[in-house]
C-alpha positions as CSV (number, residue, x, y, z in Angstrom):
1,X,22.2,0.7,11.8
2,X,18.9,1.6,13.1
3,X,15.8,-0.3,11.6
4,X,14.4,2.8,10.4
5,X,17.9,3.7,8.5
6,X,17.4,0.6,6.9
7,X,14.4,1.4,5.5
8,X,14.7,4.8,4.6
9,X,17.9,3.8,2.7
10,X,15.8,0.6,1.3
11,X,13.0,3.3,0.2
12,X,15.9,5.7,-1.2
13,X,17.0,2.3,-3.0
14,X,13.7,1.6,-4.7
15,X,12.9,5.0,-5.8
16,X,16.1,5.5,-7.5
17,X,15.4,2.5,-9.3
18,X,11.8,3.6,-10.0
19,X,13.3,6.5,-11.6
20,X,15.8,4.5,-13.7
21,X,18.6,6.2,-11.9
22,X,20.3,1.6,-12.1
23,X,23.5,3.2,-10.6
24,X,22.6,5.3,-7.4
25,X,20.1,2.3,-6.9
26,X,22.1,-0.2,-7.2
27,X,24.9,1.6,-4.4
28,X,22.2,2.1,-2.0
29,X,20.2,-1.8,-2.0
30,X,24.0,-3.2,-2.0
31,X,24.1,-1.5,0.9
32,X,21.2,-2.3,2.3
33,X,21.9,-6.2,1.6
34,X,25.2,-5.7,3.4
35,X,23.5,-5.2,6.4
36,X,20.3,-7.3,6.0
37,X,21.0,-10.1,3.5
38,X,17.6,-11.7,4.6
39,X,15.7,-8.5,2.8
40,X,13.2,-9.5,-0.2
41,X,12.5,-6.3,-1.6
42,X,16.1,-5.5,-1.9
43,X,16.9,-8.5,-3.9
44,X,14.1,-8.0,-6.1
45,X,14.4,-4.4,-6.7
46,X,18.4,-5.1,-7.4
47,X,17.3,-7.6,-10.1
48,X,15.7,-4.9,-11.9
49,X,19.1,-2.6,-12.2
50,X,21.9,-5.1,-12.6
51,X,23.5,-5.7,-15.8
52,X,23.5,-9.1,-16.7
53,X,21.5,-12.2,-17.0
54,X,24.2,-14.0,-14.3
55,X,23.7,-11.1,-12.2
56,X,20.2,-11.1,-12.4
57,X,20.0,-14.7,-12.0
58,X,21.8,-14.7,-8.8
59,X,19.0,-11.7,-7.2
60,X,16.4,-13.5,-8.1
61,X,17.7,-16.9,-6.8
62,X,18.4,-15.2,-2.9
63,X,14.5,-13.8,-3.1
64,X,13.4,-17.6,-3.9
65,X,15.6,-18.6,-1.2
66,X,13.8,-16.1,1.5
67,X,10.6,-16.5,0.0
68,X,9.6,-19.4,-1.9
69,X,6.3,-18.4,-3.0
70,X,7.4,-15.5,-4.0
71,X,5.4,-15.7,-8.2
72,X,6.9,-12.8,-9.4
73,X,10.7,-13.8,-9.1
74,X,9.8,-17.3,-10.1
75,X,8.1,-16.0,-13.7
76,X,11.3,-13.7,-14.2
77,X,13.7,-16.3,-13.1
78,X,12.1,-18.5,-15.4
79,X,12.2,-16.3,-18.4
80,X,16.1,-16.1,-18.0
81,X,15.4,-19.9,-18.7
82,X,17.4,-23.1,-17.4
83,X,16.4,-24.6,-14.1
84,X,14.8,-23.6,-11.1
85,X,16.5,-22.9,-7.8
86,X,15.9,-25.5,-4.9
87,X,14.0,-23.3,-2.8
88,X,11.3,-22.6,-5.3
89,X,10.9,-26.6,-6.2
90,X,8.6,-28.8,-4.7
91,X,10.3,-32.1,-4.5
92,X,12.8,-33.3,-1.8
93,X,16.2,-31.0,-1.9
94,X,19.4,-33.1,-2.9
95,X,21.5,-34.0,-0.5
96,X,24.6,-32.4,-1.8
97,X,25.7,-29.6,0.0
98,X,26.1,-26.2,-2.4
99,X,29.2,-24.1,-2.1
100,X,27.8,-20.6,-1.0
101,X,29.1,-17.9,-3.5
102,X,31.3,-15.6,-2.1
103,X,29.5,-12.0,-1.2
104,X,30.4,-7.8,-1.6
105,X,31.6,-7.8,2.1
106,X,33.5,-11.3,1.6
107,X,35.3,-10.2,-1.7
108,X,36.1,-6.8,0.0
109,X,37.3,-8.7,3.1
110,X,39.3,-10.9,0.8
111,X,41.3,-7.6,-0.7
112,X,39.5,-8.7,-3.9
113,X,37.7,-6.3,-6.2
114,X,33.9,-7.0,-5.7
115,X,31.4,-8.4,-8.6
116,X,29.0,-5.9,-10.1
117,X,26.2,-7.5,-7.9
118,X,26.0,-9.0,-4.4
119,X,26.9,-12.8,-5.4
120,X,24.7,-14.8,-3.0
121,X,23.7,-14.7,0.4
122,X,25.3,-13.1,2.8
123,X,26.3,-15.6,5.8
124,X,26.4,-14.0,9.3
125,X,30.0,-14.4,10.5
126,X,30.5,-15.2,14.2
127,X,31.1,-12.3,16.8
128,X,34.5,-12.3,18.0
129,X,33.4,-11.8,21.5
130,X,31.4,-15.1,21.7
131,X,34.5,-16.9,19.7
132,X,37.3,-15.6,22.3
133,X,35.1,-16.7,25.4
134,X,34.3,-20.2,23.3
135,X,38.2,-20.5,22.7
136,X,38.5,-20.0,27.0
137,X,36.2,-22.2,27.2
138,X,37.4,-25.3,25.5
139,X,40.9,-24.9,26.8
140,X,39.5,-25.2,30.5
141,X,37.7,-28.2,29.1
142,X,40.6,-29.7,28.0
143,X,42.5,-28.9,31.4
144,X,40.2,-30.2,33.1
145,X,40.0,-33.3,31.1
146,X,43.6,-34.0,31.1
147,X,43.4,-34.1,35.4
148,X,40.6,-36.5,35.1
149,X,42.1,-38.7,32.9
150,X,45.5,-38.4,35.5
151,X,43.9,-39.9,37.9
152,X,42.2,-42.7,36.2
153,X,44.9,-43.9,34.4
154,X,43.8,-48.0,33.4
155,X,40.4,-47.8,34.3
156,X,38.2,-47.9,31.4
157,X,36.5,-44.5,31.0
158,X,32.4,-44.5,31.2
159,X,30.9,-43.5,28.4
160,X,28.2,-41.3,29.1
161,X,24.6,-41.0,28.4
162,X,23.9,-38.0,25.6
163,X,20.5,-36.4,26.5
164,X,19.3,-35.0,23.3
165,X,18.9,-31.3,23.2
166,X,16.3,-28.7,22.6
167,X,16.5,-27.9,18.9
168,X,15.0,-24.9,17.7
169,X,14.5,-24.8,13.6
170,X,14.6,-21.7,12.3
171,X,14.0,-21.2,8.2
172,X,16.8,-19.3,7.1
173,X,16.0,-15.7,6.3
174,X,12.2,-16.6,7.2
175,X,10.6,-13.5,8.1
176,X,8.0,-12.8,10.6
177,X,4.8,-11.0,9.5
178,X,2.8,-9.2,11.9
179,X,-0.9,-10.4,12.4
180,X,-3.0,-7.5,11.6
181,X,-5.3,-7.4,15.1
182,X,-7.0,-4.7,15.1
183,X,-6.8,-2.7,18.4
184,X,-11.0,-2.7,19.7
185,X,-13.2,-1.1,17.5
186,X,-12.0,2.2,16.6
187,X,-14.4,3.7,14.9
188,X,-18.2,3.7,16.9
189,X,-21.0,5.9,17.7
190,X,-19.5,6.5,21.2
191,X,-15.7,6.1,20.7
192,X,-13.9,8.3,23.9
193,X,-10.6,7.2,23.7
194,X,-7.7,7.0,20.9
195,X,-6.6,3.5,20.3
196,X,-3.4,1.9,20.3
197,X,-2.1,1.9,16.7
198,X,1.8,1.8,15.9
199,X,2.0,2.0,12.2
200,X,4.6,-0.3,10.5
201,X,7.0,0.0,6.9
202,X,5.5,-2.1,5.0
203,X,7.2,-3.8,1.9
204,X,5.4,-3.7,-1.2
205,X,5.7,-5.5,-3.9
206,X,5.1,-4.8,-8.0
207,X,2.2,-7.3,-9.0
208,X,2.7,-10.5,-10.7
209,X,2.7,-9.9,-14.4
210,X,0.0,-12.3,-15.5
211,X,-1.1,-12.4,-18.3
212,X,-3.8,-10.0,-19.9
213,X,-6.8,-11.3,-21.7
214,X,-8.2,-9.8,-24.7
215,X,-9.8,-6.5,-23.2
216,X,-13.1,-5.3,-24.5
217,X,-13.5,-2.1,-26.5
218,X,-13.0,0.8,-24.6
219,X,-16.6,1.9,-26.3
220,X,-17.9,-0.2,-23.9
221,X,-17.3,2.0,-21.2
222,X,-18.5,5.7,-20.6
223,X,-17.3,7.5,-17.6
224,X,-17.8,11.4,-15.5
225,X,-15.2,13.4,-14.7
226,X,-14.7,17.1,-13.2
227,X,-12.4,19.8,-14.3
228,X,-10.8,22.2,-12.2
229,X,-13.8,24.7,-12.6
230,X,-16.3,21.9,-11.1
231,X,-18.2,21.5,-14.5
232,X,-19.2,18.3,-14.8
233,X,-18.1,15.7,-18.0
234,X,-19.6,12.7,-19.9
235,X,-16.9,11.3,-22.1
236,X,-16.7,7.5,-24.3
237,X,-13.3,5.6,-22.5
238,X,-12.1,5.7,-26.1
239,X,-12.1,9.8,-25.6
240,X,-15.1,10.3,-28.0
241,X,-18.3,11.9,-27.0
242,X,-17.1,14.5,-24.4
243,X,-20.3,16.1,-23.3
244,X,-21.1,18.3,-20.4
245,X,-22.8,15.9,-18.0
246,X,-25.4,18.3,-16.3
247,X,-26.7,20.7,-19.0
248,X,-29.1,22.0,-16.9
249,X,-26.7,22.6,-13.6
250,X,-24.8,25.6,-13.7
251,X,-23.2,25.9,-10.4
252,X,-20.0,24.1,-9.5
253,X,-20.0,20.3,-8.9
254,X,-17.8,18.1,-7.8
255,X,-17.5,14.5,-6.1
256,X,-20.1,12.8,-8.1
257,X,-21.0,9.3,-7.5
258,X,-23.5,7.3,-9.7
259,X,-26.1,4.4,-8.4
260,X,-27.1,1.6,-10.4
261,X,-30.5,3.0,-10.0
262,X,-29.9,5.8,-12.6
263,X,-29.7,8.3,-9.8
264,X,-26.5,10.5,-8.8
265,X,-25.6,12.5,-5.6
266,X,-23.1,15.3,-5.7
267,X,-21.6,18.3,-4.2
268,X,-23.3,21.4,-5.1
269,X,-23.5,24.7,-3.7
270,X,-26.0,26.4,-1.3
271,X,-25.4,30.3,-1.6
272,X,-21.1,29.9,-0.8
273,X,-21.2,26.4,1.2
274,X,-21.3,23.1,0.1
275,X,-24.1,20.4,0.4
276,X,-25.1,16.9,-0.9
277,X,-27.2,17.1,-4.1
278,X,-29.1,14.0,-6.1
279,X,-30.3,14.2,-9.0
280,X,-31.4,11.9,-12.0
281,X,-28.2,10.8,-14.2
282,X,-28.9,13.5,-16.7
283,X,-29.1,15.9,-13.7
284,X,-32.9,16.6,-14.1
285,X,-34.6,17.3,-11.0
286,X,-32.1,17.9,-8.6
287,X,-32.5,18.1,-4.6
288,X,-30.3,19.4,-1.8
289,X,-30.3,17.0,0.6
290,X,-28.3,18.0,3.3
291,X,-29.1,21.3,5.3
292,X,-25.8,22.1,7.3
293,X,-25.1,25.5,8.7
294,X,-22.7,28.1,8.1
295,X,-20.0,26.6,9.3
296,X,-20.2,22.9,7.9
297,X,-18.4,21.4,5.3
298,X,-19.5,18.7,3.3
299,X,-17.5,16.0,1.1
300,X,-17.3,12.6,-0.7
301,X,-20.7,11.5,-1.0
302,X,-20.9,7.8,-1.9
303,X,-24.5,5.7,-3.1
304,X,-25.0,2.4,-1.7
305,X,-25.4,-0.3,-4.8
306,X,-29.0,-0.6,-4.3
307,X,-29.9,3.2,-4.0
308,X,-31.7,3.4,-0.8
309,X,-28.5,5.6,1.4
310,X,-25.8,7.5,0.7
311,X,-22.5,8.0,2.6
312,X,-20.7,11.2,3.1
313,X,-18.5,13.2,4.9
314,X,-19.3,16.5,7.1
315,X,-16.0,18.8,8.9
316,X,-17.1,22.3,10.9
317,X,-15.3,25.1,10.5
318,X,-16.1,29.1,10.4
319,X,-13.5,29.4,7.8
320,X,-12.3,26.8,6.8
321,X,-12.7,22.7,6.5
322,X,-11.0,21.4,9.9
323,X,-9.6,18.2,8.5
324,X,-9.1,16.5,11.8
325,X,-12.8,17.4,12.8
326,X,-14.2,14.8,9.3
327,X,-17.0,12.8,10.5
328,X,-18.6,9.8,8.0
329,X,-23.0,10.6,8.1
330,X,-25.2,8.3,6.1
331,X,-28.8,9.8,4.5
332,X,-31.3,8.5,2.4
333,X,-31.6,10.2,-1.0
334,X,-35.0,11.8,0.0
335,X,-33.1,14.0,2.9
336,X,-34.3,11.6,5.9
337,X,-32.7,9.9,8.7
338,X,-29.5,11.5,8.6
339,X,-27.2,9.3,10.8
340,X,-23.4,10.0,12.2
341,X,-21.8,6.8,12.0
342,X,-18.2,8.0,13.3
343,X,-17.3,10.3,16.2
344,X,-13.8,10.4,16.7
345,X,-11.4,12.5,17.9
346,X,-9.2,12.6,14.4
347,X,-10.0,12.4,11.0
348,X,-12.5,9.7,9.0
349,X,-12.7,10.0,5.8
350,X,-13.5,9.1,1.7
351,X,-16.3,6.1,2.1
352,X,-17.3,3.9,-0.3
353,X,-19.5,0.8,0.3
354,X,-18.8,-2.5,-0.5
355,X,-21.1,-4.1,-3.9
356,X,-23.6,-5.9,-1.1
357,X,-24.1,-2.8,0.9
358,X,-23.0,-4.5,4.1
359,X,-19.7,-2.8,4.5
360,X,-17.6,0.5,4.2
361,X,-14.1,1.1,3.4
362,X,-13.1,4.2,4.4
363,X,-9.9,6.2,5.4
364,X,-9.3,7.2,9.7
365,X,-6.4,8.5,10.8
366,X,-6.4,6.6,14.7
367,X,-3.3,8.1,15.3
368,X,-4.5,11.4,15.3
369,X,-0.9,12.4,13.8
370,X,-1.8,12.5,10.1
371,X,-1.2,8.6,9.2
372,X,-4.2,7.7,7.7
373,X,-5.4,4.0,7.4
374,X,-8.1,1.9,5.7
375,X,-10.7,0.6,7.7
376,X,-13.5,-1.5,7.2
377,X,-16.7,-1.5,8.9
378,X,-20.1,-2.5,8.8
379,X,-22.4,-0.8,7.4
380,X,-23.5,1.6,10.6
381,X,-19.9,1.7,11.3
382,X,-19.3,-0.7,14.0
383,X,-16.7,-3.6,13.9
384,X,-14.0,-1.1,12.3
385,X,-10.7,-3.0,11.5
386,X,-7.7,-1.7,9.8
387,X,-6.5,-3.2,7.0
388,X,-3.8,-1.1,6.5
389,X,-1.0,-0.6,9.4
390,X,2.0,1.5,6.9
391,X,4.0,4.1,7.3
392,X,2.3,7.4,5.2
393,X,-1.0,7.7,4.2
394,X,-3.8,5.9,2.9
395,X,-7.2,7.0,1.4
396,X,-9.4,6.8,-1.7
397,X,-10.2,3.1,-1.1
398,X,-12.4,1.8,-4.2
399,X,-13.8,-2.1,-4.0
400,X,-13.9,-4.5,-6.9
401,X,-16.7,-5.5,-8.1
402,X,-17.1,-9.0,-6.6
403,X,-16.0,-7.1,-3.5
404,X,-12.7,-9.6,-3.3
405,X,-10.2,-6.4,-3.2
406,X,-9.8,-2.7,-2.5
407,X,-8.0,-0.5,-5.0
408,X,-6.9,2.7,-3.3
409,X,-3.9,5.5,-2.6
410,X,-0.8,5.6,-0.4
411,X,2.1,7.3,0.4
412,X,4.0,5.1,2.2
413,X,6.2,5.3,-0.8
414,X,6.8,8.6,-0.8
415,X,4.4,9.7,-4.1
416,X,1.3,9.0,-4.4
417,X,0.5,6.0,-5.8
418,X,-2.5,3.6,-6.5
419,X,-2.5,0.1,-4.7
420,X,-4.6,-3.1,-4.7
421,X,-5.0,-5.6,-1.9
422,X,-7.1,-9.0,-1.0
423,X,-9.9,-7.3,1.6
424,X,-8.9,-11.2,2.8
425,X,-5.0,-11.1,2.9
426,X,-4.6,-7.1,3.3
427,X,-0.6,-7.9,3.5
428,X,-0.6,-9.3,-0.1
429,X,-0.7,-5.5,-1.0
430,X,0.8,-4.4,-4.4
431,X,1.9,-1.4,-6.3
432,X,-0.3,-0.8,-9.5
433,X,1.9,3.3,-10.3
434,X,5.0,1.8,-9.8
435,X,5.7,3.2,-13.5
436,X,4.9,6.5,-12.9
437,X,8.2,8.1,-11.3
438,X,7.5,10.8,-9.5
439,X,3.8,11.9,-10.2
440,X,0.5,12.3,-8.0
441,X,-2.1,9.3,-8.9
442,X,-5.3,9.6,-7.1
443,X,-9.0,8.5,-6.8
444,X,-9.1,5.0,-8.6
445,X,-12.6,3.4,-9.6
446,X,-13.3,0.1,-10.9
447,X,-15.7,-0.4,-14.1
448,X,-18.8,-2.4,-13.4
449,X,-17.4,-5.3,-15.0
450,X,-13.8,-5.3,-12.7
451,X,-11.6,-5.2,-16.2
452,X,-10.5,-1.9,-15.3
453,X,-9.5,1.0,-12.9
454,X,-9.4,4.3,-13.5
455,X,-7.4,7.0,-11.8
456,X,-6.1,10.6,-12.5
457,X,-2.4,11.5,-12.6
458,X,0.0,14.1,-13.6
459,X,2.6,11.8,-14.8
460,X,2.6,12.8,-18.1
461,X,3.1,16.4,-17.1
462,X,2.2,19.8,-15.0
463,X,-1.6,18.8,-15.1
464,X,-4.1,16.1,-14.2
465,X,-5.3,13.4,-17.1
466,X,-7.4,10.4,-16.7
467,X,-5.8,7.2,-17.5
468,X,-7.1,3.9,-17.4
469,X,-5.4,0.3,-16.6
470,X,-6.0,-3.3,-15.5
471,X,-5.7,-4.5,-12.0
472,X,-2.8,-6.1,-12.8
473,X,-0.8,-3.2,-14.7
474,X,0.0,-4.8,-17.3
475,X,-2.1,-2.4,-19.3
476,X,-1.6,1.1,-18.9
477,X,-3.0,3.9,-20.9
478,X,-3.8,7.7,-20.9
479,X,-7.9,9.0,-22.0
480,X,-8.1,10.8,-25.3
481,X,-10.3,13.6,-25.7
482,X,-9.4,15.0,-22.9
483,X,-8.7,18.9,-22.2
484,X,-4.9,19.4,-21.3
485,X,-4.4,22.4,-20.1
486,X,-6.9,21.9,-17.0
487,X,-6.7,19.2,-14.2
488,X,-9.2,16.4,-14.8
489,X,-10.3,15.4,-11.6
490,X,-12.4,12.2,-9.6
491,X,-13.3,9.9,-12.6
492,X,-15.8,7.4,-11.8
493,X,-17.7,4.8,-14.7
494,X,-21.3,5.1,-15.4
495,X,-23.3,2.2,-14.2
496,X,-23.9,-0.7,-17.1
């Protein structure tokens, strides 16, 4: 089977499991392991829809064996209790040799009835072709042997000298991971060519369940929030105090974002077209900054920690926004040296700068064939790397506070979902949604103090809510006060 059957029957796998469909996923990541018994994710995910403890045990004990590091199936194998397995110890192995259990394909093989879950590893068998030609082989051998020893019947036979051979060691089920190189500097002021990019499936793991610690009072926290008619909302993260944000604005607003400096830029309205707003955090004395044309459409402004620039996104078109046309511009908040920091030939996108100001994340699609990737550049936009090689897309990138990790969305599960990875280790990438079945989750944003994220979803029905949870998903858990018969839209926390 083709690598990417595999994987689209490995992604069928996990989303039946997502939606607690154990059966159907179960069938499909059995038969996924009967073709590639060296795949993580389907062990893991099959731990999470067998039916007992043994079962479980067994799932669990294969991921330790591919992956030893793997903390997730460690903490679950270890609430199941009784010992670990080999592979996830540090001492010396024992020197016995284990009895492998027998597998699906085995038992089926065997004319048995197979177990309720894939047993243990599934050892290769070898391929008939290479054992006939072996078989061949050794008879000549022998043949040939027995003439030899003909004619040299009473002489003592020479024993010869054994060169030792090349030995190649190979962990079992060890999988390669690809270096993440980015392919020259994709985005720049001058860029004329597309860049090599060949996105890759990526398997993604739920985060390690650690533990939570006591989390502050949601009073702690207010955010801002749009509706679907652009009016702007204060709200308490307990869902008390809802207050129209901008008293004194009255046209539509949207894509606010709020600087430590008590200031906030915004997209407003000029006549019928959008442009970049600030305004104090009250929405007193409000500016247009930006002066495009008639045909300009403007998007996603972001403040820089200290105040001094803003970040923002600017697409022509006579009628409409020409996604593929998205360019990222930095301005200062008084209107002045407005800069284009990308000019590519495909889309760039959502920015957001990193808590020192050196750096932007932001979303490019270097493809050109709608497969958006997260980049990170410096701050003018040179030195672009993608962090992100997956299949779908990936936008909405959001950094943590200390600037260690980027929160943001994907689709490389199908739905859009919110995920979190080291800026460091981009490939230690987890799921933070993975609970939410089916449903849309979009624009995550950390709180000052990193404790939580915020993001809006429908997943508890038709329209939008705000929800908040920790970074580790443990803690999950919808906004009160919220209207719910109109989509709530691009929540962000108020500085301090």
């Amino acid at each position: 089977m083709a690598h990417e059957d595999i994987s689209e029957l490995l992604k069928a796998g996990i989303q039946a499991a997502k939606d607690k469909n154990k059966k159907e996923a179960r069938r499909l990541l059995e038969q996924v392991l009967e073709i590639d018994d060296s795949s993580e994710p389907a062990w893991m995910w099959l731990a999470s829809v067998v039916d007992t403890p043994r079962e479980r045990r067994i799932c669990l004990e294969n991921v330790l064996e591919i992956n030893p590091n793997n903390a997730r199936a460690k903490d679950a194998l270890a609430a199941l209790g009784g010992p670990t397995p080999a592979a996830a110890r540090t001492e010396a192995p024992s020197t016995g040799t284990a009895q492998p259990r027998p597998t699906v394909r085995q038992q089926r093989a065997a004319g048995a009835a197979p177990q309720a879950a894939p047993a243990g590893r599934r050892r290769r068998g070898v391929n008939p072709v290479v054992f006939i030609g072996g078989a061949i082989l050794a008879i000549g051998l022998i043949v040939v042997g027995l003439l030899l020893g003909t004619n040299q019947i009473g002489a003592p036979a020479a024993t010869p000298t054994l060169a030792p051979a090349a030995t190649e060691v190979v962990a079992l089920g060890a999988t390669a991971r690809a270096t993440l190189v980015p392919n020259g500097i994709v985005v720049t002021n001058d860029a004329t060519q597309l860049p090599t990019f060949t996105p890759t499936y990526t398997n993604t793991p739920n985060p390690t369940m650690t533990p939570t610690p006591p989390l502050p009072p949601l009073t702690k926290y207010h955010l801002a929030y749009t509706d679907a008619k652009n009016a702007a909302w204060g709200i308490v993260a307990d869902g008390t105090q809802k207050a129209t944000l901008f008293a004194n604005i009255t046209a539509p607003i949207a894509a606010m974002s709020f600087a430590t400096s008590g200031k906030v830029a915004y997209v407003g309205l000029e006549g019928d077209r959008p442009q970049i707003f600030v305004a104090d955090a009250d929405g007193q004395n409000n500016t247009q900054i930006t002066h495009f044309g008639g045909h300009e459409f403007v998007s996603s402004p972001s403040y820089s920690p200290d105040g001094t620039k803003i970040a923002f996104v600017e697409s022509p078109g006579p009628d409409k926004e020409d996604p593929a046309k998205r360019e990222i511009f930095v301005i200062n908040p008084d209107g002045s040296e407005q800069t284009q920091i990308t000019n590519n030939a495909f889309e760039d996108r959502d920015p957001a700068w990193s808590p020192d100001g050196k750096q932007l994340a932001f979303a490019s699609d270097p493809t050109g064939r709608k497969n958006l990737q997260i980049f990170v550049s410096d701050a003018n936009g040179a030195n672009a790397k993608a962090l992100t090689t997956s299949t779908g897309d990936n936008y909405s990138p959001s950094w943590s506070p200390d600037g260690k990790r980027l929160a943001f969305v994907s689709t490389r599960d199908r739905n859009e979902n919110i995920y979190i990875m080291p800026v460091a280790s981009p490939l230690d990438t987890s799921i933070l949604t993975f609970d939410g079945g089916s449903s849309s989750n979009r624009t995550p944003s950390w709180s000052p103090d990193g404790v939580f994220i915020v993001f809006s979803s429908n997943r508890g029905g038709t329209v939008y809510q705000l929800y908040l949870m920790t970074p580790n998903a443990k803690f999950i858990q919808k906004l009160a006060g919220q209207d719910d018969k109109t989509d709530n839209l691009d929540p962000s926390f108020l500085p301090g």
